[in-house]
C-alpha positions as CSV (number, residue, x, y, z in Angstrom):
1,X,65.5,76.6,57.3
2,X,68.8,74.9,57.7
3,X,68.8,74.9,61.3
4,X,65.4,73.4,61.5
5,X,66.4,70.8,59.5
6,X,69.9,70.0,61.6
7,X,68.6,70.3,64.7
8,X,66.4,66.7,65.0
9,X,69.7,65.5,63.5
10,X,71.7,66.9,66.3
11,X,69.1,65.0,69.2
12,X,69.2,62.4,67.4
13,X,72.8,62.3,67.3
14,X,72.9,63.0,70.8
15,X,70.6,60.3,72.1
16,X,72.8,57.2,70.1
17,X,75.6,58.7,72.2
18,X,73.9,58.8,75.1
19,X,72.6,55.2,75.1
20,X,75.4,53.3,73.9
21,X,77.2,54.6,77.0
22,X,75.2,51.5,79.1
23,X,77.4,50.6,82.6
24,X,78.5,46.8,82.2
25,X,76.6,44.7,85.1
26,X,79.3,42.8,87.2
27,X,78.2,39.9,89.0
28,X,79.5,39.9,92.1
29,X,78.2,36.3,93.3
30,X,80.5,34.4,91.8
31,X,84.4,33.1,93.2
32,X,85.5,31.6,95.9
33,X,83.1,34.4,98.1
34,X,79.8,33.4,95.9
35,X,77.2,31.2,96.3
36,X,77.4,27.6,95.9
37,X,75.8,26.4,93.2
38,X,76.4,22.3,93.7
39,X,77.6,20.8,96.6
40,X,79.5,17.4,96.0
41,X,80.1,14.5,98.2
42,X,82.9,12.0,98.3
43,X,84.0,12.0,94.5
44,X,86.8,10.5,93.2
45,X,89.4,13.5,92.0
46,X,92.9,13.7,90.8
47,X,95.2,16.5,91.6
48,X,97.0,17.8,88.7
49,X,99.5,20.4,90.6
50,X,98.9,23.7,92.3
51,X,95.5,23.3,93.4
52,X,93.5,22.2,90.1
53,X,91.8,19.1,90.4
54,X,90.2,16.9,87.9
55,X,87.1,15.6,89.1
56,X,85.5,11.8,88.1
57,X,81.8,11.2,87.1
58,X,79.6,14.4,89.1
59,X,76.6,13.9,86.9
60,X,74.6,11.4,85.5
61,X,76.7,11.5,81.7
62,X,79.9,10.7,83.9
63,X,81.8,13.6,82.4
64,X,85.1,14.8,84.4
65,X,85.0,18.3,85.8
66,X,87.5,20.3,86.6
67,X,88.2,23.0,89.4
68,X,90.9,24.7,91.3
69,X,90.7,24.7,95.0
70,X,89.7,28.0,96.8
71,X,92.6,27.4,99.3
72,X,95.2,25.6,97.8
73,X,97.2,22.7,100.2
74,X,101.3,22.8,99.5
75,X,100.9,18.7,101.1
76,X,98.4,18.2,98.2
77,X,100.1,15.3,95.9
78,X,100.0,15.6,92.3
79,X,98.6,12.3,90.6
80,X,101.1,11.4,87.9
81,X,98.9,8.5,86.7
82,X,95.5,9.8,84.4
83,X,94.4,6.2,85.8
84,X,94.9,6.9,89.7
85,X,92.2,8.9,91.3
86,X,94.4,10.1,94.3
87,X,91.6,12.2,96.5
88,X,88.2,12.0,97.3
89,X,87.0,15.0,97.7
90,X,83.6,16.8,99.1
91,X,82.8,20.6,99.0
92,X,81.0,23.3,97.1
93,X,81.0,24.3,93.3
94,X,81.0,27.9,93.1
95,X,80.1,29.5,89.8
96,X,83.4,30.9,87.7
97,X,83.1,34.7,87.7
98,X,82.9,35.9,83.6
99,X,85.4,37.1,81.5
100,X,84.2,40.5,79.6
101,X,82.4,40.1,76.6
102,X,82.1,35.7,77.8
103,X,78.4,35.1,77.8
104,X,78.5,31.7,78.8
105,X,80.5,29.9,81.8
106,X,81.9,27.0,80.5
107,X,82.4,23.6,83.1
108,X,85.6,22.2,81.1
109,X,87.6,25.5,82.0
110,X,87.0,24.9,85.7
111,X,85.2,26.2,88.3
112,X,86.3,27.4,92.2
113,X,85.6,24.5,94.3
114,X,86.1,25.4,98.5
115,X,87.2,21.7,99.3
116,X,85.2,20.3,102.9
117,X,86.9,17.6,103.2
118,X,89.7,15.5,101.4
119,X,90.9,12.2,102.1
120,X,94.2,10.7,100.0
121,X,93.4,7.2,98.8
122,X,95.8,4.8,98.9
C-alpha cells in the first residue's frame, strides 16, 4: 500500500525534472552577420572613440541612437565637442544579439551598425 501510494509521487517527481530541463533558444540573426533591421541614410553622427558612434535624430521623436561600427576605422576621429556632429554616416542597423535572462533589446545600449558610407564634415 505504501508503494502504491509513492509511486504517482515518484512520476510526478520525475516529470517536473524532466521539463524544467527546456534547451535555451539562441537567436542567431542578430550581430554584425544578422539581418538588418533599419537602414539609415546620411545622418548626422559623432564618434565617441573606438568605433561607437552617437547617432542625431533617426526617428520622428529626434532621439540620439547609439551604435558601434561592425568594422571599426583606426582614421576615424573622435568628436571632442557633444555640439560637433563630425560624420555623416549611412548603413544598416543590425539588431544587438541578447544577453541571457535580457528579454528586451534596449536602443540606448547600442546596436551593431555595418557603416556604407561615411563622410567627415568639416
Amino acid at each position: 500500500m505504501h508503494f502504491i501510494l509513492k509511486t504517482p509521487f515518484f512520476f510526478l517527481l520525475i516529470f517536473v525534472f524532466s521539463s524544467s530541463c527546456q534547451k535555451e533558444k539562441i537567436d542567431t540573426d542578430c550581430g554584425c552577420s544578422g539581418s538588418t533591421y533599419l537602414t539609415i541614410q546620411n545622418l548626422q553622427a559623432r564618434h565617441s572613440g573606438n568605433g561607437y558612434f552617437i547617432i542625431n535624430k533617426i526617428d520622428t521623436n529626434g532621439s540620439l541612437t547609439y551604435g558601434w561600427a561592425c568594422d571599426v576605422d583606426s582614421t576615424w576621429k573622435v568628436s571632442t565637442d557633444e555640439k560637433i556632429w563630425n560624420y555623416t554616416i549611412s548603413g544598416n542597423l543590425k539588431k544587438r544579439c541578447s544577453v541571457k535572462g535580457q528579454e528586451y533589446m534596449s536602443m540606448a545600449a547600442g546596436v551593431p551598425i555595418q557603416i556604407t558610407s561615411i563622410i567627415k564634415n568639416d
